[in-house]
PDB file with one MODEL, atoms N, CA, C and O in Angstrom:
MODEL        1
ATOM      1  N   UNK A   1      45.236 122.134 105.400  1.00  0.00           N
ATOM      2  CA  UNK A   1      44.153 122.723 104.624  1.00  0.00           C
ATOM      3  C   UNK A   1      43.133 121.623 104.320  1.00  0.00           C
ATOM      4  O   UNK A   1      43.651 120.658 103.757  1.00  0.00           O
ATOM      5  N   UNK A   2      42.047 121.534 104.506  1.00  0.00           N
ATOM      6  CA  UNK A   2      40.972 121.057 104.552  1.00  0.00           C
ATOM      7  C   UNK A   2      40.073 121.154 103.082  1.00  0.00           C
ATOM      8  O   UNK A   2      39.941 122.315 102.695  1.00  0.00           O
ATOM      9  N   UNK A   3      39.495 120.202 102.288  1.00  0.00           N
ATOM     10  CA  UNK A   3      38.640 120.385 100.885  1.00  0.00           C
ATOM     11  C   UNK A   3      37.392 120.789 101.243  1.00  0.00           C
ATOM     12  O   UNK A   3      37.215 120.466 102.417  1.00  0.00           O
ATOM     13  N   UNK A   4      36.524 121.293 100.828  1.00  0.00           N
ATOM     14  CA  UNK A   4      35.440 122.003 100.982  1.00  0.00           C
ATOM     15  C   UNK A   4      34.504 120.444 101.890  1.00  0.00           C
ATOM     16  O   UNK A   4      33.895 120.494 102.959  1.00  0.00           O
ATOM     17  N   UNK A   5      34.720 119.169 100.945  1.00  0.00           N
ATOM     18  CA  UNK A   5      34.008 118.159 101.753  1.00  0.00           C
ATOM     19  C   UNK A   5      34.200 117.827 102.736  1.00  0.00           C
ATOM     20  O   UNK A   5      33.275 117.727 103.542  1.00  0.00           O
ATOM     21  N   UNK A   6      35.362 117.551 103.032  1.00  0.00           N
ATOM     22  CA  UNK A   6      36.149 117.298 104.733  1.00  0.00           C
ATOM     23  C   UNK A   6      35.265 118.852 105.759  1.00  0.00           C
ATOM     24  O   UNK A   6      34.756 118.987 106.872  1.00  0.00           O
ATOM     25  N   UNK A   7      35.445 119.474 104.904  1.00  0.00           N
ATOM     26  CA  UNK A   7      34.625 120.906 106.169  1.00  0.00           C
ATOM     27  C   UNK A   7      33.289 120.483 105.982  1.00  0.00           C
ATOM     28  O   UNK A   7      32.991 119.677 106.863  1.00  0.00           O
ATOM     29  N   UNK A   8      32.525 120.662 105.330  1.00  0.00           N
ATOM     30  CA  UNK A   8      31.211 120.009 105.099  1.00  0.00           C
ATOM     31  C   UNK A   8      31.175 118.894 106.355  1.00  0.00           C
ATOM     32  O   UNK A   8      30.668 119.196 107.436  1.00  0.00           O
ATOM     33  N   UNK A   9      31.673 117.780 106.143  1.00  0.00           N
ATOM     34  CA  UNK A   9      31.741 116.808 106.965  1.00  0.00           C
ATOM     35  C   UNK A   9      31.570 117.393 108.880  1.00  0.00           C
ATOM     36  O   UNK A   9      30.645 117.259 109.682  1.00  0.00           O
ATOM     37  N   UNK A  10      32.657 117.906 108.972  1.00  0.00           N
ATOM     38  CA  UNK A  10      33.434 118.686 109.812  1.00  0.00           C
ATOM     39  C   UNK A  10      31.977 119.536 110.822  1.00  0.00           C
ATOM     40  O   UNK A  10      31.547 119.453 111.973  1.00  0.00           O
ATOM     41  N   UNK A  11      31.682 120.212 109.747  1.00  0.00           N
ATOM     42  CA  UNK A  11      30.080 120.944 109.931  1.00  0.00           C
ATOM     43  C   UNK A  11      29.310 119.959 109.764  1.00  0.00           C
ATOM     44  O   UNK A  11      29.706 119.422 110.798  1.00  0.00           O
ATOM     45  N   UNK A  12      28.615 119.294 109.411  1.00  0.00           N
ATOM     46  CA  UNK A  12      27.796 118.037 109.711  1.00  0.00           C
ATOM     47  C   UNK A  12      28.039 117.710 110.909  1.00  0.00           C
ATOM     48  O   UNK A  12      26.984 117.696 111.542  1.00  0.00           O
ATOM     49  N   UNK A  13      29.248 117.336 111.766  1.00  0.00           N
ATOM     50  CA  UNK A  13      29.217 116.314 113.014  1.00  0.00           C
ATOM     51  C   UNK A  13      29.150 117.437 113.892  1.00  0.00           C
ATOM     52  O   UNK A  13      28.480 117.314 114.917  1.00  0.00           O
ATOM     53  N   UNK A  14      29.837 118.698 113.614  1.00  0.00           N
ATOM     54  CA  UNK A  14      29.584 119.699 115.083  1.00  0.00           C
ATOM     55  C   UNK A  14      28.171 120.108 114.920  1.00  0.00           C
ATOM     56  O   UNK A  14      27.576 120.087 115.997  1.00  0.00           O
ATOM     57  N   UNK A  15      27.509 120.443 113.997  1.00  0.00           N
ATOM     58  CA  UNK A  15      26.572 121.141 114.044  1.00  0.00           C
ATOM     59  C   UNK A  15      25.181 120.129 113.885  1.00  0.00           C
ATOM     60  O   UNK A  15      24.267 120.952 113.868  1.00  0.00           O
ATOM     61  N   UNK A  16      24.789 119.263 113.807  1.00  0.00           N
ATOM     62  CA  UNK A  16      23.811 118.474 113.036  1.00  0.00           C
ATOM     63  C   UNK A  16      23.870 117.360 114.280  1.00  0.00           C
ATOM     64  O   UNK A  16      22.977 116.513 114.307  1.00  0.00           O
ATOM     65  N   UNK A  17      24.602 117.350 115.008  1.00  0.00           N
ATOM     66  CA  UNK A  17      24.586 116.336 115.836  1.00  0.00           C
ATOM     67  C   UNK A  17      24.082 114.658 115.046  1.00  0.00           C
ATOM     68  O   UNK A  17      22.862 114.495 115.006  1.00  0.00           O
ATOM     69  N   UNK A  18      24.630 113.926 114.677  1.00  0.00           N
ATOM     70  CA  UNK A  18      23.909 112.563 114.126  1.00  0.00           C
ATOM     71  C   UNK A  18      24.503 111.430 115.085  1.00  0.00           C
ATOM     72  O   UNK A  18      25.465 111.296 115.842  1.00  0.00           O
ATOM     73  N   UNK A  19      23.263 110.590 114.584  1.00  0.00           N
ATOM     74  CA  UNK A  19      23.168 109.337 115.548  1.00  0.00           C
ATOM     75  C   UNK A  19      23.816 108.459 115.027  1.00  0.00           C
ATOM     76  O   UNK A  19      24.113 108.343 113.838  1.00  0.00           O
ATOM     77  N   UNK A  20      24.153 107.568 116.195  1.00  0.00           N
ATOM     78  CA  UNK A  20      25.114 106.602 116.281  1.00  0.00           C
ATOM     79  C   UNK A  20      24.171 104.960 115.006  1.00  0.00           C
ATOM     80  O   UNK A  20      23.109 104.357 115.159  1.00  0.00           O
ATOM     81  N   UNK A  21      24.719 104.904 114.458  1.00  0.00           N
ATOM     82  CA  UNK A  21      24.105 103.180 113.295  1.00  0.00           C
ATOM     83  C   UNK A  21      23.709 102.425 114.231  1.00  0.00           C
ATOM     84  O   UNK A  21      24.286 102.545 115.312  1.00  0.00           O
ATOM     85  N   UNK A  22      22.728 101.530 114.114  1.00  0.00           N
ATOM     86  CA  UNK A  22      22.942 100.712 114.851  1.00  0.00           C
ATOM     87  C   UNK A  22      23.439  99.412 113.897  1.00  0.00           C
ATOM     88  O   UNK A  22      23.314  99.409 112.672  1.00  0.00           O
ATOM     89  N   UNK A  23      24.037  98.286 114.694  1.00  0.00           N
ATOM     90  CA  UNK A  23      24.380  97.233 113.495  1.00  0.00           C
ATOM     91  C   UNK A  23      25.437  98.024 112.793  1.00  0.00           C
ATOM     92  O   UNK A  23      25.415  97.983 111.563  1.00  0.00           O
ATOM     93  N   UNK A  24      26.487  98.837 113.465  1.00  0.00           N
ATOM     94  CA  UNK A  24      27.603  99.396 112.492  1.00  0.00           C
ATOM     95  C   UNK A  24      28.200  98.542 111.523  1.00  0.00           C
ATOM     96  O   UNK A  24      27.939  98.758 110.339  1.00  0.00           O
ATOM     97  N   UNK A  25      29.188  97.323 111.928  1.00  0.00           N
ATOM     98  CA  UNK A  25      29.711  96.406 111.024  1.00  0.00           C
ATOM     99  C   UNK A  25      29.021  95.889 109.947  1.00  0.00           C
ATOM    100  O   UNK A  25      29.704  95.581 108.970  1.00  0.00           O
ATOM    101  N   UNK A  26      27.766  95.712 109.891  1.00  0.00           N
ATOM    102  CA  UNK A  26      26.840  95.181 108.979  1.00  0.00           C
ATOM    103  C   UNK A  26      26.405  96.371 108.521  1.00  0.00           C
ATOM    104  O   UNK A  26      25.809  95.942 107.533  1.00  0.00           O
ATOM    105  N   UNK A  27      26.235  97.612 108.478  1.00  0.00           N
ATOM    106  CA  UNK A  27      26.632  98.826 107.073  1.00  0.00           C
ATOM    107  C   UNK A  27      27.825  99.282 107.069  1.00  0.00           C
ATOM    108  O   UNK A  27      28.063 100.382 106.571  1.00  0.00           O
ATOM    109  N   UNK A  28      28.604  98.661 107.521  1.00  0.00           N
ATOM    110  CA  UNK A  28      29.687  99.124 106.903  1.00  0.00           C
ATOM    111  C   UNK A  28      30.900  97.813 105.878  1.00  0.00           C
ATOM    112  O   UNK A  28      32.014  97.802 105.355  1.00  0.00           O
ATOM    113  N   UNK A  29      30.079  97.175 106.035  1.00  0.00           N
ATOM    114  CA  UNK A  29      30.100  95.809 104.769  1.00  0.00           C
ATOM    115  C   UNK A  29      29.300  96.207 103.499  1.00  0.00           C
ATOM    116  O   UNK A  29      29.539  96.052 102.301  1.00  0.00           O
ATOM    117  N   UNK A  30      28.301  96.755 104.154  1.00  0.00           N
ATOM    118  CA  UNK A  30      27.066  97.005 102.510  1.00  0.00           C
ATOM    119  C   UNK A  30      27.812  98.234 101.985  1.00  0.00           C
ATOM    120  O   UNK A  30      28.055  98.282 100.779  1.00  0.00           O
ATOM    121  N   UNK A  31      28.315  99.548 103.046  1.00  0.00           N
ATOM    122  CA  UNK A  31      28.997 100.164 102.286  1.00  0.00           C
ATOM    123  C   UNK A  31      30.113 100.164 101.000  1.00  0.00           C
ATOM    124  O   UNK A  31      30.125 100.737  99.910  1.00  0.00           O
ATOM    125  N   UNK A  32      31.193  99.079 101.794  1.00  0.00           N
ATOM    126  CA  UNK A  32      31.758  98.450 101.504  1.00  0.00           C
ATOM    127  C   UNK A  32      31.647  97.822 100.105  1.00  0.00           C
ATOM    128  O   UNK A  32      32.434  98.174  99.226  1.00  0.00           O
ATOM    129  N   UNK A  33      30.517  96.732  99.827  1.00  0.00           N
ATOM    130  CA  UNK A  33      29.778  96.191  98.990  1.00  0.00           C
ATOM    131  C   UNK A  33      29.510  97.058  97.816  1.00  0.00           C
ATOM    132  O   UNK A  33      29.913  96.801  96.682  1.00  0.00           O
ATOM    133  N   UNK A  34      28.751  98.180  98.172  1.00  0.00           N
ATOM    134  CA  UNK A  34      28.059  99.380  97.307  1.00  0.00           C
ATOM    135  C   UNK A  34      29.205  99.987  96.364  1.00  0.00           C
ATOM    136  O   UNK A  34      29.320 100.207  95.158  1.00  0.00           O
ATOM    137  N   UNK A  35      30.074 100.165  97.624  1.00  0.00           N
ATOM    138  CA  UNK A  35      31.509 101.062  96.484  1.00  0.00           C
ATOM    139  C   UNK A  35      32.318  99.965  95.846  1.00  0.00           C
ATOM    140  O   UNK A  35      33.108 100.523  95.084  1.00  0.00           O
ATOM    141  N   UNK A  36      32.470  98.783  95.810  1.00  0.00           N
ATOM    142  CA  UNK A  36      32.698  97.448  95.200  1.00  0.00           C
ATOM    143  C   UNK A  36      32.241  97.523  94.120  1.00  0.00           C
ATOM    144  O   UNK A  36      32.988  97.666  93.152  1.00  0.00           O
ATOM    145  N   UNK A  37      31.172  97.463  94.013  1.00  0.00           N
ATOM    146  CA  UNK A  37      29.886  97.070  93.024  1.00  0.00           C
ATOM    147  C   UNK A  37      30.198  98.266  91.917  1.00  0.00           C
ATOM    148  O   UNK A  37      30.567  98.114  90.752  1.00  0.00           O
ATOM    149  N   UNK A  38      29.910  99.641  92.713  1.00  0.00           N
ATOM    150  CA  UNK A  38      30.109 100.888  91.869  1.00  0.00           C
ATOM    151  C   UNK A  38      30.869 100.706  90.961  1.00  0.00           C
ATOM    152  O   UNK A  38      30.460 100.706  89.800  1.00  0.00           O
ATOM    153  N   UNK A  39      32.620 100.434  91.388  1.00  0.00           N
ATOM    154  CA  UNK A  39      33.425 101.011  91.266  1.00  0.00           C
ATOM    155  C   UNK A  39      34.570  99.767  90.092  1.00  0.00           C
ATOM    156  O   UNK A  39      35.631  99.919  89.486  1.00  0.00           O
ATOM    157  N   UNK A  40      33.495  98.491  90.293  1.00  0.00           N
ATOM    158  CA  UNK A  40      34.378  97.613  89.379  1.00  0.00           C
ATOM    159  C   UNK A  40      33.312  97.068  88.514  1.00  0.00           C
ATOM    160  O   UNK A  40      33.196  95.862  88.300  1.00  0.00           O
ATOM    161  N   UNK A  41      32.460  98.061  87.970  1.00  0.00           N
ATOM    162  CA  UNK A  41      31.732  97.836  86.882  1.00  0.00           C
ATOM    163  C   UNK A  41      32.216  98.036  85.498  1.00  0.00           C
ATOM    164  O   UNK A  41      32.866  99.072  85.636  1.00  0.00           O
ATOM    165  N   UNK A  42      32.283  97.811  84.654  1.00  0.00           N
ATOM    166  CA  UNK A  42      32.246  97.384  82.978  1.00  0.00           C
ATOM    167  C   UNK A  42      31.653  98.868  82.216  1.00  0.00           C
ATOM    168  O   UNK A  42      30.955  99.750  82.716  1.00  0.00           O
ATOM    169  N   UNK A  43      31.945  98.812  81.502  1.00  0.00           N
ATOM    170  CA  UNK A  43      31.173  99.623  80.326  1.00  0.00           C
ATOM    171  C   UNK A  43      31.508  99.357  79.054  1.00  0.00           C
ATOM    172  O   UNK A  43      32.368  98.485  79.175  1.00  0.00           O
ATOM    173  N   UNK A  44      31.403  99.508  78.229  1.00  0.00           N
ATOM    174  CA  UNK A  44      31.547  99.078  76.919  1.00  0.00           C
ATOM    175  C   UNK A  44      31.409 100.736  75.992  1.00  0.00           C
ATOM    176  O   UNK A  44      30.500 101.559  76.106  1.00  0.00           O
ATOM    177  N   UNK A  45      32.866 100.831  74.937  1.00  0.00           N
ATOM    178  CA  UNK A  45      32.967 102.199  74.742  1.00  0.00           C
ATOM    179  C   UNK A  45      33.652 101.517  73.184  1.00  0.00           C
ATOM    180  O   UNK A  45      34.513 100.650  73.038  1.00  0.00           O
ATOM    181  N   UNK A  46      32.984 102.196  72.301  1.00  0.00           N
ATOM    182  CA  UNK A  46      33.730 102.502  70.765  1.00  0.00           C
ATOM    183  C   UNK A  46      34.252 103.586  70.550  1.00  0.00           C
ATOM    184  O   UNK A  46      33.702 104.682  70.442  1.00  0.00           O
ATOM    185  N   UNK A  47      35.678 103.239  70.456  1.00  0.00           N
ATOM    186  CA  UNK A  47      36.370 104.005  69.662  1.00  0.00           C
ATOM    187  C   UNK A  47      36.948 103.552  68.504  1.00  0.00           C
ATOM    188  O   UNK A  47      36.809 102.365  68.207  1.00  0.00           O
ATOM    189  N   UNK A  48      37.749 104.500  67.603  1.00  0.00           N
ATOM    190  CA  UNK A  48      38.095 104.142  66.181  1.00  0.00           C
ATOM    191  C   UNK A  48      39.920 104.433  66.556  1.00  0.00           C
ATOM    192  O   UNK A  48      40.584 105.416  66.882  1.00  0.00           O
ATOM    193  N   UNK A  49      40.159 103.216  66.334  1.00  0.00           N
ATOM    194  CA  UNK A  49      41.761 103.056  66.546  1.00  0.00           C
ATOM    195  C   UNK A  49      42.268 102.286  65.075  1.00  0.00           C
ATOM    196  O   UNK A  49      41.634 101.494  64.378  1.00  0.00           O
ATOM    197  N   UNK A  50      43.832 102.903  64.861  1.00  0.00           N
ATOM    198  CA  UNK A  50      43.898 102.648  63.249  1.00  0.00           C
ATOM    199  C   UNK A  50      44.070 100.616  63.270  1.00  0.00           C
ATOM    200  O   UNK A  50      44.226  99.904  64.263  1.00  0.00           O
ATOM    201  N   UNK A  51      43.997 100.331  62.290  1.00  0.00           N
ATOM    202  CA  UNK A  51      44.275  99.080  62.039  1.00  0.00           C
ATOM    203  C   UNK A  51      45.567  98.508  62.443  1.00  0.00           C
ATOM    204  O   UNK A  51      45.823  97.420  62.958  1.00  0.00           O
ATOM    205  N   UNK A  52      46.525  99.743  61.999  1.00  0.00           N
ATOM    206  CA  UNK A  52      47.952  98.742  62.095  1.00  0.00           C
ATOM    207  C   UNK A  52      47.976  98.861  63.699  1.00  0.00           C
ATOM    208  O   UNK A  52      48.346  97.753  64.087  1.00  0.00           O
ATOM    209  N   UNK A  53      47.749  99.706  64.826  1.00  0.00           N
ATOM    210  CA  UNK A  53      47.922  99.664  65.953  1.00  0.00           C
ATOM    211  C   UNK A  53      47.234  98.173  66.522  1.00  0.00           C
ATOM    212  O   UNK A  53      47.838  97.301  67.145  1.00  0.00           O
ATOM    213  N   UNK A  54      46.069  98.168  66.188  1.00  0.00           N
ATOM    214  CA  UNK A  54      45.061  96.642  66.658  1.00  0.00           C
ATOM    215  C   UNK A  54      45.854  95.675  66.008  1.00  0.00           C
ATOM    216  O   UNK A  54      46.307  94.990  66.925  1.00  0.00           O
ATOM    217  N   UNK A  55      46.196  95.320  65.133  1.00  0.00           N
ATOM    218  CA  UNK A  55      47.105  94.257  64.716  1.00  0.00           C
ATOM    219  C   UNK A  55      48.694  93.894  65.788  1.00  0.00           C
ATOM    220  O   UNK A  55      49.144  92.830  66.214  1.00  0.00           O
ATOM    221  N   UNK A  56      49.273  95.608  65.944  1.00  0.00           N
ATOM    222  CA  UNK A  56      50.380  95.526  66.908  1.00  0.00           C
ATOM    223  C   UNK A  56      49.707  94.910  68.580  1.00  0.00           C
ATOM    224  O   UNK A  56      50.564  94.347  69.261  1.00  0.00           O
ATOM    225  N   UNK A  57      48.495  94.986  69.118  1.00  0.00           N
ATOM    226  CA  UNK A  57      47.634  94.926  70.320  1.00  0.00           C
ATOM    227  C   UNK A  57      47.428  93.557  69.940  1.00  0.00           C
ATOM    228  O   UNK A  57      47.590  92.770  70.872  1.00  0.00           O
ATOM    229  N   UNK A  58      47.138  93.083  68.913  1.00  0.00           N
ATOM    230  CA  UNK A  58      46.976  91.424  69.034  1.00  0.00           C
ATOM    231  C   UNK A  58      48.126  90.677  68.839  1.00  0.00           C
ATOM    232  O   UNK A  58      48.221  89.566  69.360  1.00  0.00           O
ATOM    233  N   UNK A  59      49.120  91.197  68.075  1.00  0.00           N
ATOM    234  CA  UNK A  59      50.575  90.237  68.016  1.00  0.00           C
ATOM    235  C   UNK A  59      51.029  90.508  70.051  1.00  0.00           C
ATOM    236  O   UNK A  59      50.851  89.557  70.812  1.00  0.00           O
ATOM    237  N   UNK A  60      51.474  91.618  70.496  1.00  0.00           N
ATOM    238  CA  UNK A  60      51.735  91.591  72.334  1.00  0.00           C
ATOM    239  C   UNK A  60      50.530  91.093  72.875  1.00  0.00           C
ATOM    240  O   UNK A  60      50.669  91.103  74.098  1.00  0.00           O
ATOM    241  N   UNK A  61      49.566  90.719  72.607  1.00  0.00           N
ATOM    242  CA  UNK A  61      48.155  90.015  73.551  1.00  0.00           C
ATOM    243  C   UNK A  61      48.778  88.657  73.363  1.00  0.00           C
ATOM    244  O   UNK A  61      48.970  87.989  74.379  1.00  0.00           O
ATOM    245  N   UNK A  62      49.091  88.203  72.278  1.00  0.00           N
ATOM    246  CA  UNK A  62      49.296  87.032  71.604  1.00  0.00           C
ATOM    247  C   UNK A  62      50.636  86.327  72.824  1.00  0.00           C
ATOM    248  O   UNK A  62      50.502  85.393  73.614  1.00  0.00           O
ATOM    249  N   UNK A  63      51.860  87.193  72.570  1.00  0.00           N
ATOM    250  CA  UNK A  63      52.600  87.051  73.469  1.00  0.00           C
ATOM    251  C   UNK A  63      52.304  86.794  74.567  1.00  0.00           C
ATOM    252  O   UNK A  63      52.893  85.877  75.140  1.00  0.00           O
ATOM    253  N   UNK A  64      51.199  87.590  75.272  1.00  0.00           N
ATOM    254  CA  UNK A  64      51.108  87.977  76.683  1.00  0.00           C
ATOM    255  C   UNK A  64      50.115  86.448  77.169  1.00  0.00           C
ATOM    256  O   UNK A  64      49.847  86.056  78.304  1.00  0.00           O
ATOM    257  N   UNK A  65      49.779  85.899  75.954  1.00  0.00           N
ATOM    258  CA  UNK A  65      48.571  85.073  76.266  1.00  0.00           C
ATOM    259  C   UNK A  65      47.417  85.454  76.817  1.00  0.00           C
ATOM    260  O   UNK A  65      46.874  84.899  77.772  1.00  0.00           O
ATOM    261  N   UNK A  66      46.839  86.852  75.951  1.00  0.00           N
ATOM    262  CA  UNK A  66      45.614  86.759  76.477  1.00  0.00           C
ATOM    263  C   UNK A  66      44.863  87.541  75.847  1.00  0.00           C
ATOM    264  O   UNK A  66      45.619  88.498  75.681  1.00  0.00           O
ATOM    265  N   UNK A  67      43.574  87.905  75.216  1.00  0.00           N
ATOM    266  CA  UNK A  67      42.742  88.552  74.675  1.00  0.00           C
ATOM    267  C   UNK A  67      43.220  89.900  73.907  1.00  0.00           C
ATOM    268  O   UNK A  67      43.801  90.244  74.936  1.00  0.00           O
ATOM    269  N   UNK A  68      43.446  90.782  73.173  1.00  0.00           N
ATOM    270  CA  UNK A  68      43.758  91.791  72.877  1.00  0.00           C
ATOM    271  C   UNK A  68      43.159  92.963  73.089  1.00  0.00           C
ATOM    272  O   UNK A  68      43.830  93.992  73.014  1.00  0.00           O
ATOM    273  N   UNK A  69      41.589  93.014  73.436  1.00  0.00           N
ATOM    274  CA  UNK A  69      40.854  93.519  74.442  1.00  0.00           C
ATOM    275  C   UNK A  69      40.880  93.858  76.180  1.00  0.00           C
ATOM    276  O   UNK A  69      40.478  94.724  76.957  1.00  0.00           O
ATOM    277  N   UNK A  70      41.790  92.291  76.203  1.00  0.00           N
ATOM    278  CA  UNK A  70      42.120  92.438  77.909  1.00  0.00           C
ATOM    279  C   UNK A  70      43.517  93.484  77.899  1.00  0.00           C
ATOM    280  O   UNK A  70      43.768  94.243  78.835  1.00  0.00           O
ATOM    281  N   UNK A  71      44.387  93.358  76.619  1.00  0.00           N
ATOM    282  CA  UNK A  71      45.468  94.112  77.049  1.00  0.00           C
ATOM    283  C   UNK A  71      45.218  95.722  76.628  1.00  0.00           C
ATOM    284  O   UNK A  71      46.078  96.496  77.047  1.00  0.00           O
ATOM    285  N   UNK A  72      44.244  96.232  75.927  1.00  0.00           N
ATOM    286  CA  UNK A  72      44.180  97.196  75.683  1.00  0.00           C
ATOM    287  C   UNK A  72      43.464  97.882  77.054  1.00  0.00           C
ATOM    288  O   UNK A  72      43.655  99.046  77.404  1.00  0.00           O
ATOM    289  N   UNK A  73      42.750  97.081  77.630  1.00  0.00           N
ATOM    290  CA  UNK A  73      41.909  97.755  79.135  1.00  0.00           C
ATOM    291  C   UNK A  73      42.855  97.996  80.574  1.00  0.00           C
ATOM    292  O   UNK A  73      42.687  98.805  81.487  1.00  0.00           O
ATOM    293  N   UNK A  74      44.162  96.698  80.324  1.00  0.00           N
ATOM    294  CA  UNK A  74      45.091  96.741  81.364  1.00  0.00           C
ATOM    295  C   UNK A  74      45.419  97.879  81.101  1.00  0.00           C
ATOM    296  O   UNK A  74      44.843  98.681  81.835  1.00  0.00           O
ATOM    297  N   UNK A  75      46.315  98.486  80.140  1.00  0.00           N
ATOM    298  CA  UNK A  75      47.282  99.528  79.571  1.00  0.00           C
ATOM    299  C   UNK A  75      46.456 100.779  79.901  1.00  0.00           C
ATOM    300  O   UNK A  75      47.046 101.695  80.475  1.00  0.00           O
ATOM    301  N   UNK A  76      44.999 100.937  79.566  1.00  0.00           N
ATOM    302  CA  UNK A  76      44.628 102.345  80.042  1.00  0.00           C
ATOM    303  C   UNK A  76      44.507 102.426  81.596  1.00  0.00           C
ATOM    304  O   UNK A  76      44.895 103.317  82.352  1.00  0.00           O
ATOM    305  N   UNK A  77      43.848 101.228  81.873  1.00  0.00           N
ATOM    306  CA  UNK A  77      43.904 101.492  83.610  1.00  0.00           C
ATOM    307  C   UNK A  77      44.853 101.770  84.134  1.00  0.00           C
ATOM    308  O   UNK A  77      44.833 102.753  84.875  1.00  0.00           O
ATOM    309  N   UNK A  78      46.484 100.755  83.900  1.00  0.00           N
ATOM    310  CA  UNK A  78      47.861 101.638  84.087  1.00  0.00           C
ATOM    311  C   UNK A  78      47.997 102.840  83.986  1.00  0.00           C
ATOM    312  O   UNK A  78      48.673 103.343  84.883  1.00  0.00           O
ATOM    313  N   UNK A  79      47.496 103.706  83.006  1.00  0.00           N
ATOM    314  CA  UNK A  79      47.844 105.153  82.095  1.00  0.00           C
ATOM    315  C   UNK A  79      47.287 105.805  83.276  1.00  0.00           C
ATOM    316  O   UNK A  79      47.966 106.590  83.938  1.00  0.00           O
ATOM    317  N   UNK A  80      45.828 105.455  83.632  1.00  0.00           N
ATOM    318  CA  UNK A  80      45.028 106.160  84.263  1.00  0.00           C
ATOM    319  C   UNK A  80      45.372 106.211  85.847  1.00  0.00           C
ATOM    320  O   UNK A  80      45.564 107.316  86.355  1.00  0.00           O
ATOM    321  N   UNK A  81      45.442 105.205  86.523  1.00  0.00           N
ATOM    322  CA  UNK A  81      45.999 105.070  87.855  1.00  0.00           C
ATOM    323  C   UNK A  81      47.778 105.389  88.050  1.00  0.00           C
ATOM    324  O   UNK A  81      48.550 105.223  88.994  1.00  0.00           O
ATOM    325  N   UNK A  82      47.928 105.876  86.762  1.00  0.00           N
ATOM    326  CA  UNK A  82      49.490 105.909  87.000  1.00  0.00           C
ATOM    327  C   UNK A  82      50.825 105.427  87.271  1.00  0.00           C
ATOM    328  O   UNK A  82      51.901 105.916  87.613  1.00  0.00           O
ATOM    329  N   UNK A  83      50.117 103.702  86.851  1.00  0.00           N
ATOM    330  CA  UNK A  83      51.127 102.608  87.040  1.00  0.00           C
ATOM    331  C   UNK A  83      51.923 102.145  85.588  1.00  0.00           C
ATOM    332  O   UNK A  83      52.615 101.134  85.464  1.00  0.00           O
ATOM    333  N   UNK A  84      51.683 102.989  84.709  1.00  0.00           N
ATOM    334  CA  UNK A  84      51.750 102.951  83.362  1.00  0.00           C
ATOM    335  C   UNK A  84      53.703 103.497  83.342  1.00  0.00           C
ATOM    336  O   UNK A  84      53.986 104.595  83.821  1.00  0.00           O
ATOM    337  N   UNK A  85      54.504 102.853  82.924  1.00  0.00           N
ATOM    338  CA  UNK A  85      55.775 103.533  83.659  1.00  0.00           C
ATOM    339  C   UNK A  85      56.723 103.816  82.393  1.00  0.00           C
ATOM    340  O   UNK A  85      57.121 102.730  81.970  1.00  0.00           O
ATOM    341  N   UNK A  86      57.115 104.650  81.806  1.00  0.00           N
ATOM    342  CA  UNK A  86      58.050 104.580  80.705  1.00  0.00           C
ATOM    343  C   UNK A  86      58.999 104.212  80.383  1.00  0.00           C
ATOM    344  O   UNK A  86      59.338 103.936  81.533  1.00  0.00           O
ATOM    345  N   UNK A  87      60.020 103.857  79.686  1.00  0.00           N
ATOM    346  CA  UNK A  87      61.400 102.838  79.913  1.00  0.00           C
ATOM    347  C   UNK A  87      62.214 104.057  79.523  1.00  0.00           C
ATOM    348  O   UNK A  87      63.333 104.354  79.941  1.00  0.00           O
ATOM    349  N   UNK A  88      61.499 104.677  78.696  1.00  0.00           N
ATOM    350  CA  UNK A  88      62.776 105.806  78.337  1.00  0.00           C
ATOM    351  C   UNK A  88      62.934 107.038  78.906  1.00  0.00           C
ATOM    352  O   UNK A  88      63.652 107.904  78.406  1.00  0.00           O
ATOM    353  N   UNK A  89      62.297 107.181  79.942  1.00  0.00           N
ATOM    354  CA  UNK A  89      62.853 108.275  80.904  1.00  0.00           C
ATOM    355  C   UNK A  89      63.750 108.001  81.905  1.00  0.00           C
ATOM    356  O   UNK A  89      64.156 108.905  82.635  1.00  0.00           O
TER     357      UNK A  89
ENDMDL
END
């Protein structure tokens, strides 16, 4: 089964006929580059988290040797990519 974009695609190359890049390897570095750039950018976000939790985030940063900011950004990216793993299951 195919996602609506893969058919899209699919219909693009049968039907639309498109031309060959020229200089392929050299856009497909900038591509490359572009989704790089996109995709490991920063943002900066407030939220309101209680006190005693940020105190618990800086005593394990403390441990971990390293920022309490850096460990709160590791832990969601885990959560989020799904590398986040539970001990008690």
């Amino acid at each position: 089964m195919y996602t609506k974009d893969e058919l899209d695609i699919v219909d693009y190359v049968e039907n639309e006929k498109p031309k060959s890049v020229n200089n392929v390897e050299h856009k497909k570095e900038q591509l490359k580059l572009a989704a790089t750039t996109k995709y490991n950018k920063r943002k900066a976000i407030n939220i309101k988290v209680l006190e005693s939790d940020i105190d618990r985030f800086k005593a394990k940063a403390l441990v971990e040797g390293m920022p309490y900011q850096t460990l709160i950004n590791s832990i969601l990216h885990k959560y989020i990519t799904g590398q986040l793993i539970d001990k008690n299951l």
